[in-house]
C-alpha positions as CSV (number, residue, x, y, z in Angstrom):
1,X,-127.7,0.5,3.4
2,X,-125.9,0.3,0.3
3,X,-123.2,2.8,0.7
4,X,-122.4,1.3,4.3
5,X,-122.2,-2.1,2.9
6,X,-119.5,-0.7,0.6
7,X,-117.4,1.2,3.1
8,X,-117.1,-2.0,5.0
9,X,-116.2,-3.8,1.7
10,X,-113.5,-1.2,1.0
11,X,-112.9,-1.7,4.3
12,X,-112.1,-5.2,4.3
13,X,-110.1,-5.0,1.4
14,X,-107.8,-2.6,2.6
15,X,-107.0,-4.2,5.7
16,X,-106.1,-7.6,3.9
17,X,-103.9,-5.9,1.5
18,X,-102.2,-4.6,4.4
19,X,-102.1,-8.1,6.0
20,X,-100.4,-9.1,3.0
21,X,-97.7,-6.6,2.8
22,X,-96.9,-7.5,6.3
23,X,-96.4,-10.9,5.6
24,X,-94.5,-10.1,2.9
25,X,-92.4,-8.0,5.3
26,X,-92.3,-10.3,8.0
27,X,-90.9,-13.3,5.8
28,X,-88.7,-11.3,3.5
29,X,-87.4,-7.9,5.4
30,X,-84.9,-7.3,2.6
31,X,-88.1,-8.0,0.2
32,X,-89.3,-4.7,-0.4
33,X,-86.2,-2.3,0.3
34,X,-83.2,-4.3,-0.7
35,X,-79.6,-2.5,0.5
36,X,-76.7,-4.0,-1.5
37,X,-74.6,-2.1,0.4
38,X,-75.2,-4.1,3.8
39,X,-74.2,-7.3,1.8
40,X,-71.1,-9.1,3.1
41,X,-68.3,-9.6,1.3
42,X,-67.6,-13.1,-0.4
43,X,-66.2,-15.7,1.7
44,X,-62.9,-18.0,0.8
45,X,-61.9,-20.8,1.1
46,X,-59.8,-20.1,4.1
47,X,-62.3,-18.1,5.5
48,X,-64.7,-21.7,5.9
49,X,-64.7,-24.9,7.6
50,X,-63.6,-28.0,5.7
51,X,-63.8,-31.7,6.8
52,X,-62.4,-35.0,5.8
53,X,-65.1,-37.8,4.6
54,X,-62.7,-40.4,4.1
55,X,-59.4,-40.8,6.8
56,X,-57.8,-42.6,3.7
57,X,-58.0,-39.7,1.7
58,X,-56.4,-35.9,2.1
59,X,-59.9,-34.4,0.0
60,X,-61.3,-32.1,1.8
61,X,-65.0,-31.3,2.1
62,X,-67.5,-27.9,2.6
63,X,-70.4,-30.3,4.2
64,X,-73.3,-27.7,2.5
65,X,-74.7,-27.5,-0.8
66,X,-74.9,-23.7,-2.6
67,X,-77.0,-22.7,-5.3
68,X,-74.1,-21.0,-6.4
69,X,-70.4,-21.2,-6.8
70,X,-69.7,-19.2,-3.2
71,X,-70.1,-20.3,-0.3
72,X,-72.3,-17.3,0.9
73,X,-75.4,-18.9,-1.2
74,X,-75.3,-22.5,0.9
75,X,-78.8,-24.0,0.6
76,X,-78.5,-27.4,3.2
77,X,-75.8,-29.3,4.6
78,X,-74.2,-32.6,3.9
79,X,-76.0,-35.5,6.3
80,X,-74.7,-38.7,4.7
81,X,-71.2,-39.7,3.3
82,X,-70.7,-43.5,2.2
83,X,-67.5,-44.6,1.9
84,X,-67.4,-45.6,-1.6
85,X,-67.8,-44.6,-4.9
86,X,-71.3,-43.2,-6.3
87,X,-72.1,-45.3,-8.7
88,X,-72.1,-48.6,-5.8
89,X,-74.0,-46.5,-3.6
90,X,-76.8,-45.4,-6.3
91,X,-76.6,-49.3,-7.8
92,X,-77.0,-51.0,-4.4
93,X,-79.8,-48.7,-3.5
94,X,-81.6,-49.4,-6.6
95,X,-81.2,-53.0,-6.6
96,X,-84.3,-55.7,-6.1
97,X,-84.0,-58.0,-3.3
98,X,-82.5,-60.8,-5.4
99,X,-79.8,-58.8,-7.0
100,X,-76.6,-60.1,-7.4
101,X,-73.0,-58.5,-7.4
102,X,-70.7,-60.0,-10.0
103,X,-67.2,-60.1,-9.7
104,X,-66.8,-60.9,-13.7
105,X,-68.8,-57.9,-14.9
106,X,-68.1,-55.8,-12.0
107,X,-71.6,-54.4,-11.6
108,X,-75.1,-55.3,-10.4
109,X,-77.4,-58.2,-12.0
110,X,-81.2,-57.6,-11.5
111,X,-81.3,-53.9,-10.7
112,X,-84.6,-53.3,-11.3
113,X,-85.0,-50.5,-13.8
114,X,-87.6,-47.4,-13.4
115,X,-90.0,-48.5,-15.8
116,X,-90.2,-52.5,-14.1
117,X,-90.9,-50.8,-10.4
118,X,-93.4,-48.1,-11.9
119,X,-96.3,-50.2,-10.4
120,X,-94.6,-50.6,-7.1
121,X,-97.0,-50.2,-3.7
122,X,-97.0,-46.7,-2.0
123,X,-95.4,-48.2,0.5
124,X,-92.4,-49.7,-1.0
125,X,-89.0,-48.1,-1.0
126,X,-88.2,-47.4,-4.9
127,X,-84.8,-44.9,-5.5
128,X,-85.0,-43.8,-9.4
129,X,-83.0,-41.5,-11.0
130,X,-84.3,-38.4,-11.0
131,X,-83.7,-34.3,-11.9
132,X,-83.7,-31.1,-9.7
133,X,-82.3,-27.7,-9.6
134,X,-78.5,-27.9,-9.7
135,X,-76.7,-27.6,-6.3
136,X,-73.1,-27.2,-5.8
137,X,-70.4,-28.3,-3.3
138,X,-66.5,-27.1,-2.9
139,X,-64.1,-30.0,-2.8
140,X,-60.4,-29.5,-1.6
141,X,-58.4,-31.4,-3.6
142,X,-54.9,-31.5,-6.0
143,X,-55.7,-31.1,-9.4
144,X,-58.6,-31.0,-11.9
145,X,-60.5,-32.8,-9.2
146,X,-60.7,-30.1,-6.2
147,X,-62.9,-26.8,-7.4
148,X,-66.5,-26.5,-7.1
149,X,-68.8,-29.6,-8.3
150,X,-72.0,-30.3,-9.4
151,X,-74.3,-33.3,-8.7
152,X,-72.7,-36.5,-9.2
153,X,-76.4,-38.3,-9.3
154,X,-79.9,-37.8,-8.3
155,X,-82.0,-40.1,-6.7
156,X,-85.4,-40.1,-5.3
157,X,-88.0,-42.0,-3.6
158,X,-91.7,-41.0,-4.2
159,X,-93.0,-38.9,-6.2
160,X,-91.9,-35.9,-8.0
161,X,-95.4,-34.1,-7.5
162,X,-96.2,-35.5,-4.6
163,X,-93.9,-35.7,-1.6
164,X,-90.5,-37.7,-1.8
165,X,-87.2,-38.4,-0.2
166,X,-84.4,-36.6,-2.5
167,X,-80.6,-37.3,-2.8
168,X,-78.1,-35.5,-4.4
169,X,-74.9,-37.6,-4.6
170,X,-71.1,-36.0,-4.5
171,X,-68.3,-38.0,-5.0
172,X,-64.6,-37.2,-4.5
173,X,-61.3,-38.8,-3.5
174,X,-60.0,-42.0,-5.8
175,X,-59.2,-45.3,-5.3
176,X,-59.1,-46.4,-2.1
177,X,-60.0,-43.5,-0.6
178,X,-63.3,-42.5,-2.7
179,X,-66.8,-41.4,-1.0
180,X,-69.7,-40.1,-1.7
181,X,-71.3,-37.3,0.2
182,X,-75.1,-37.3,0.0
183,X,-77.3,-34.5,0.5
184,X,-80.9,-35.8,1.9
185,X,-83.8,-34.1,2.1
186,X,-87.7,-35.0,2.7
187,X,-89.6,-32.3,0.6
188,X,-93.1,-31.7,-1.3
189,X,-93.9,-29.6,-4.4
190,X,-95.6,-27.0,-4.1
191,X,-98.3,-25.9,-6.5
192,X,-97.9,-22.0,-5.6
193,X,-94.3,-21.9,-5.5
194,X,-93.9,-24.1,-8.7
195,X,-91.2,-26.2,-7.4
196,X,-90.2,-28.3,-3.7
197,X,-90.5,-27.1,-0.7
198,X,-88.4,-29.0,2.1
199,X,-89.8,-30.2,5.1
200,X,-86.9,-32.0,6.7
201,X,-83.6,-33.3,6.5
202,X,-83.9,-35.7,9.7
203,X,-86.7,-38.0,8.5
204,X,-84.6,-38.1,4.8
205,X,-81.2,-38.5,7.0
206,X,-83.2,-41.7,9.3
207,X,-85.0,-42.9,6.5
208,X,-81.7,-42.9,4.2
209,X,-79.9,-44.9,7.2
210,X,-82.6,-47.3,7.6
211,X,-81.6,-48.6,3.4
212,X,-78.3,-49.4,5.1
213,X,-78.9,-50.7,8.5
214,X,-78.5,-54.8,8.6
215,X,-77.0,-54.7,4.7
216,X,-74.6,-57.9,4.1
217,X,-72.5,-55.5,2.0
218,X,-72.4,-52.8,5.2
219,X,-69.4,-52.8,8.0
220,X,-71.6,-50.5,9.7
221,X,-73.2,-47.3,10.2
222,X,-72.3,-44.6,12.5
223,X,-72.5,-40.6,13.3
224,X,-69.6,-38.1,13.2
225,X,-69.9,-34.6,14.1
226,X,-69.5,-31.9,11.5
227,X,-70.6,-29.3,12.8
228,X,-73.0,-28.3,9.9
229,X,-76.6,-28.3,11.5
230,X,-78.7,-25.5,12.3
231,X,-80.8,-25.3,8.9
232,X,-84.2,-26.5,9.4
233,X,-84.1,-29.4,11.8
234,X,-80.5,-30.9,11.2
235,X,-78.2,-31.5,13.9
236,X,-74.6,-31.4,12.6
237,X,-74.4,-35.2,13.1
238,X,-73.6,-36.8,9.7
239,X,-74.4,-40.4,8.6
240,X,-71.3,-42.1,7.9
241,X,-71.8,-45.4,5.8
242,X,-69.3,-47.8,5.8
243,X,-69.0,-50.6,2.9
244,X,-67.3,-54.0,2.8
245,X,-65.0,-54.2,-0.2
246,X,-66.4,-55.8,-3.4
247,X,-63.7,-59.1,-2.9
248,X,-65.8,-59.8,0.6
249,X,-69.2,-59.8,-0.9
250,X,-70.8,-62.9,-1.9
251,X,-74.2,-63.3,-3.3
252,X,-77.2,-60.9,-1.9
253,X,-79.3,-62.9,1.1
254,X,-82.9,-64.5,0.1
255,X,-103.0,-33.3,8.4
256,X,-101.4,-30.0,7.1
257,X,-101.0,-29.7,11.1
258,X,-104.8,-29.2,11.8
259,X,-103.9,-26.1,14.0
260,X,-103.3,-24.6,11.0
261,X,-106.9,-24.1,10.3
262,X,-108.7,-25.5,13.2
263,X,-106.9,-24.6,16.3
264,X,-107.2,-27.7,18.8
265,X,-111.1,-27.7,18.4
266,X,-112.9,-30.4,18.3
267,X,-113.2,-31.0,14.8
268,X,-116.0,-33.3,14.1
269,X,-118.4,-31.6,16.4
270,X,-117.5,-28.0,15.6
271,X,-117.9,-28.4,11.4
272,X,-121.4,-30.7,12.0
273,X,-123.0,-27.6,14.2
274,X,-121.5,-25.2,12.0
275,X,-122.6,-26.5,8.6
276,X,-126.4,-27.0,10.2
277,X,-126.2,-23.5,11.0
278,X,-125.2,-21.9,7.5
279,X,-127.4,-24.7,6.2
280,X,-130.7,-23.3,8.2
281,X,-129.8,-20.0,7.0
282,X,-129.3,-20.4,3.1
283,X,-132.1,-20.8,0.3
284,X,-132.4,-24.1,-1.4
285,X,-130.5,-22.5,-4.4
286,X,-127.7,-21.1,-2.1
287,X,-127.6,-24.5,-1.1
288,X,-127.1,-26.3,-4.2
289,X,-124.3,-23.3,-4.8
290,X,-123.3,-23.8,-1.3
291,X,-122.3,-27.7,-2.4
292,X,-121.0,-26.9,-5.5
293,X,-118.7,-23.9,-4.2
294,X,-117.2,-26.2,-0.9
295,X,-116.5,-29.2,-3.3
296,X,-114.6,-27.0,-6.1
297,X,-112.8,-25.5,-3.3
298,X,-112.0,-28.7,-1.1
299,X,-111.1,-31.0,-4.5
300,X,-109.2,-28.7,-6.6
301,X,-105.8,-28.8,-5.0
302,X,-106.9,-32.9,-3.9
303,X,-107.7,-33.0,-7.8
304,X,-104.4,-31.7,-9.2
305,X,-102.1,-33.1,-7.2
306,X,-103.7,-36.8,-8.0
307,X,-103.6,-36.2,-11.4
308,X,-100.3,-34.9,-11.7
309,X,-98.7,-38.0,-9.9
310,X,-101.0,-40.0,-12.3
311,X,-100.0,-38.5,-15.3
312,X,-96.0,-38.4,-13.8
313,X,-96.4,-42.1,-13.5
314,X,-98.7,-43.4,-16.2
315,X,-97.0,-41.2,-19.1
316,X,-93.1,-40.8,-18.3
317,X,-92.2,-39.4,-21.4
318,X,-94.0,-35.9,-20.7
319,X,-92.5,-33.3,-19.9
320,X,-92.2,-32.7,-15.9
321,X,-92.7,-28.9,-17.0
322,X,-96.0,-29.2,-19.4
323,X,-97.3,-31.4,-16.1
324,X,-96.8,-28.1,-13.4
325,X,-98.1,-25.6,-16.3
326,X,-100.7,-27.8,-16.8
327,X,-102.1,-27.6,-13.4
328,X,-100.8,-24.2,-11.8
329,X,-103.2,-23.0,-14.7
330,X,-105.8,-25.4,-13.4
331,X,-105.2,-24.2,-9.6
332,X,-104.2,-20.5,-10.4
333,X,-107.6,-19.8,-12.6
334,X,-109.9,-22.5,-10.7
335,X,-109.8,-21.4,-7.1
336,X,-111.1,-17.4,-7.9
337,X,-113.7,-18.7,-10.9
338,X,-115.2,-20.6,-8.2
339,X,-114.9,-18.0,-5.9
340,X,-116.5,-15.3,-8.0
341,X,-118.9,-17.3,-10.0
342,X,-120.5,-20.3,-7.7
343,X,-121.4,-17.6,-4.4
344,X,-125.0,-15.5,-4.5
345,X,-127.4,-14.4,-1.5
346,X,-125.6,-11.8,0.0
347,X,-124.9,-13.8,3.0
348,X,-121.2,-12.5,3.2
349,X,-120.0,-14.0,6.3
350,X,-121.6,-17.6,5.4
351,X,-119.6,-17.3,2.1
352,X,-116.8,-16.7,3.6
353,X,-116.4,-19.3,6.1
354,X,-117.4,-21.9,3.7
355,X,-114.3,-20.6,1.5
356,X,-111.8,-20.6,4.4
357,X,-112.8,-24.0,5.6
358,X,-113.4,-25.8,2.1
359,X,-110.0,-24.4,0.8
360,X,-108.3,-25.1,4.0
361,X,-109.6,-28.6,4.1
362,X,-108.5,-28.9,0.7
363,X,-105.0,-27.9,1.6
364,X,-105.3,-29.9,5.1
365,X,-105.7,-33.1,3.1
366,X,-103.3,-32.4,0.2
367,X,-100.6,-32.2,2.7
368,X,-102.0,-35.2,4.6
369,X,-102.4,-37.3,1.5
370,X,-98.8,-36.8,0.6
371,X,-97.4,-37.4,4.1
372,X,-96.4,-34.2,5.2
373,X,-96.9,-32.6,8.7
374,X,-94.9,-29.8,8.8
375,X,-94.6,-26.2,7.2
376,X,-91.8,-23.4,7.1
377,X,-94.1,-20.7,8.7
378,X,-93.4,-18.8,5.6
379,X,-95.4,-21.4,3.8
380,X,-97.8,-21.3,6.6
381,X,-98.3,-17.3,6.4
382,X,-98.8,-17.8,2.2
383,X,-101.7,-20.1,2.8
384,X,-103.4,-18.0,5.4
385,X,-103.0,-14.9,2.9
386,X,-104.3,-17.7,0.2
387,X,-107.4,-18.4,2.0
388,X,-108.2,-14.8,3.1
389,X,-108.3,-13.8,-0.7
390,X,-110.3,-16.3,-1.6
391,X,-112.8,-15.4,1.3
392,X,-112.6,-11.9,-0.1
393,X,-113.5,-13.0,-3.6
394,X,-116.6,-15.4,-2.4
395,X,-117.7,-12.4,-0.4
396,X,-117.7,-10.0,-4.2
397,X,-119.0,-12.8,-5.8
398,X,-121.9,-13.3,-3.2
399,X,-122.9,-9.5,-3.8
400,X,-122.6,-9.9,-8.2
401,X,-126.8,-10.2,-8.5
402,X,-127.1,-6.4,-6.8
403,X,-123.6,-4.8,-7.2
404,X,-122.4,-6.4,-10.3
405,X,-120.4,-9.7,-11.6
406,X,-117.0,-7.3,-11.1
407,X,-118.0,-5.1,-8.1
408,X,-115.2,-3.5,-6.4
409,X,-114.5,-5.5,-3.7
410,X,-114.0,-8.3,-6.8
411,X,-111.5,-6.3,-8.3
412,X,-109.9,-5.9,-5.1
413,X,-109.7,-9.6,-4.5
414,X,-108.5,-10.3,-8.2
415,X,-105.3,-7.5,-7.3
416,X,-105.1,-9.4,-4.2
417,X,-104.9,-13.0,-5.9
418,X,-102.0,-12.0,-8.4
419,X,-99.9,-10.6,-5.3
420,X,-100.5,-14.2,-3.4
421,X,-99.7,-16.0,-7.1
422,X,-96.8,-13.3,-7.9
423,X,-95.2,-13.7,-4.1
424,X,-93.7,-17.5,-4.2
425,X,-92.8,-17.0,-7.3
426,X,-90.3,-14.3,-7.0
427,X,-88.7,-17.0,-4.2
428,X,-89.9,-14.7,-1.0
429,X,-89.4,-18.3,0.8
């Protein structure tokens, strides 16, 4: 029944494209149909809450970070001030356990610079310097130094294609009276979305306290309330570092969630019976393809991510750009060439259950690998589309002996596939 096998193609295809555009209206309502008009107008600086890091200093903060310079573009709140300038805080950070303040040179001997800690364990706790999109923050003060201010210094821990703890450092008042205010943030890049995604502020905020906790050169950490939480899972409750002045210091002391894919099933038992089933059903050649097709689809995001980070690490001196080019292409062509080319046999429905649950093992264990375990739901809703297109390609592909290498329902998924690539990209999340 050719022509009924078509319909239901057609079929298919039209109800994911559907599925699409409703995700794309339930993440981004504005997406589609944007209204200028129901914008609000620009908030001032009276119009906003400010709050004061440092009871030795009249500077004023706006505890959030903006992409802009308004206050009507915040991105994440403030969650750590120290009360110091930022170049202690970013030297005693970096500094190897037998660093050593001195008085003389009035800076750090035996910071440990990026290239020495390169070969560090996963494991260890390594801030470098590091680069991100510029983020601004609106300072209240007399002067040249109140206005809108960029990053004072970036620091990270981990890796830049991988998953890492991010700072970006403020600093304002003088003398006395000078802190930094630190915005910290877990986050992961994301191969679809070319750029971080954050996954929380908390476990950046805890994991930023712990660096402090039992210091010789800390009076002591504490919380104050300002008020800023809300976004993602902060609370409002800021870290508030305090430092001992330099003249006390002597020397330094000697899985993605599974129910992403799998539900709360039993995993082990549910994939054995299943792959013995689609095993008992395929040719020895659809076999062969069969192994070929899950292990393109399960390594390629494993594969570039690793390499990335391998790459990031091993070669420094390229270009944090050429590395993402480098393998979005390899991700953005690899996944549908698979799809297209590797399936055969007309078994639809096997095809496309080994796509959804190679690809979302794939993604299952990228996210595991990198240490993170949980996603916005927009991120969530992207890689269900993601997975759904590329079942709809292995299904084309499977039918390419009798219908042709670029049947319709091919071409479908290929329209389809640029729509889940174009969607991130235009910052829909």
């Amino acid at each position: 029944m050719p022509g009924s096998r078509i319909g239901l193609n057609r079929r298919v295809a039209t109800s994911l494209i559907f599925l699409i555009l409703f995700s794309l209206l339930v993440v981004q309502p504005g997406f589609l149909s944007p209204n200028p008009r129901d914008e609000p107008h620009p908030k001032r600086t009276r119009d906003v809450r400010l709050v004061s890091p440092n009871p030795n200093s009249s500077v004023k903060l706006w505890p959030f970070t903006s992409r802009h310079k308004r206050y009507d573009s915040l991105t994440l709140p403030i969650n750590v001030v120290v009360e110091g300038p930022a170049s202690r805080v970013v030297s005693e950070l970096r500094h190897r356990r037998d660093a050593q303040w001195n008085n003389d040179s009035n800076e750090w001997q035996g910071v440990a610079s990026d290239e020495e800690t390169a070969g560090v364990g996963k494991d260890a706790v390594e801030w470098h310097n590091t680069t991100g999109a510029v983020r601004y923050t609106y300072v209240q003060a007399p002067g040249p130094r109140g206005g809108w201010m960029t990053e004072t210094a970036q620091l990270h821990d981990g890796a830049y294609f991988g998953s890492r703890y991010h700072l970006r450092l403020y600093e304002g008042g003088k003398g006395n009276g000078t802190w930094t205010a630190i915005q910290a943030h877990h986050e992961y890049f994301d191969w679809f979305r070319l750029r971080h995604t954050v996954g929380s502020l908390e476990k950046a905020q805890y994991h930023l306290d712990g660096q402090y906790y039992g210091k010789w050169y800390v009076d002591g950490v504490s919380r104050q309330r300002y008020a800023n939480g809300g976004i993602i899972d902060s609370n409002g409750w800021v870290s508030v570092v305090d430092l001992r002045p330099k003249t006390e210091m002597g020397p330094v002391p000697g899985a993605l969630i599974a129910v992403l894919l799998l539900g709360s099933i039993n995993l082990r038992g549910s994939m054995e019976d299943t792959i013995r089933e689609l095993a008992s059903r395929l040719t020895r050649e659809t076999v062969r393809r069969g192994i070929a097709f899950s292990v393109s689809l399960f390594g390629l995001p494993l594969f570039v991510r690793s390499a990335s980070i391998a790459v990031e690490t091993a070669v420094p001196s390229v270009p944090i750009k050429a590395i993402a080019g480098v393998g979005y292409l390899v991700l953005g062509l690899g996944l549908p060439l698979a799809a297209v080319s590797l399936p055969n046999g007309r078994q639809s429905t096997d095809w496309f259950a080994v796509a959804i649950l190679a690809l979302g093992l794939g993604f299952l264990f990228d996210y595991r690998s990198i240490g993170v375990n949980v996603l916005p739901i927009a991120v969530v809703l992207h890689r269900l589309a993601v997975l759904g297109v590329v079942g709809v390609l292995a299904v084309g592909g499977s039918y390419q002996e009798t219908d042709g290498r670029w049947n319709t329902l091919v071409q479908a998924g290929l329209v389809m596939w640029i729509a889940v690539l174009v969607w991130p990209l235009l910052d829909a999340f």
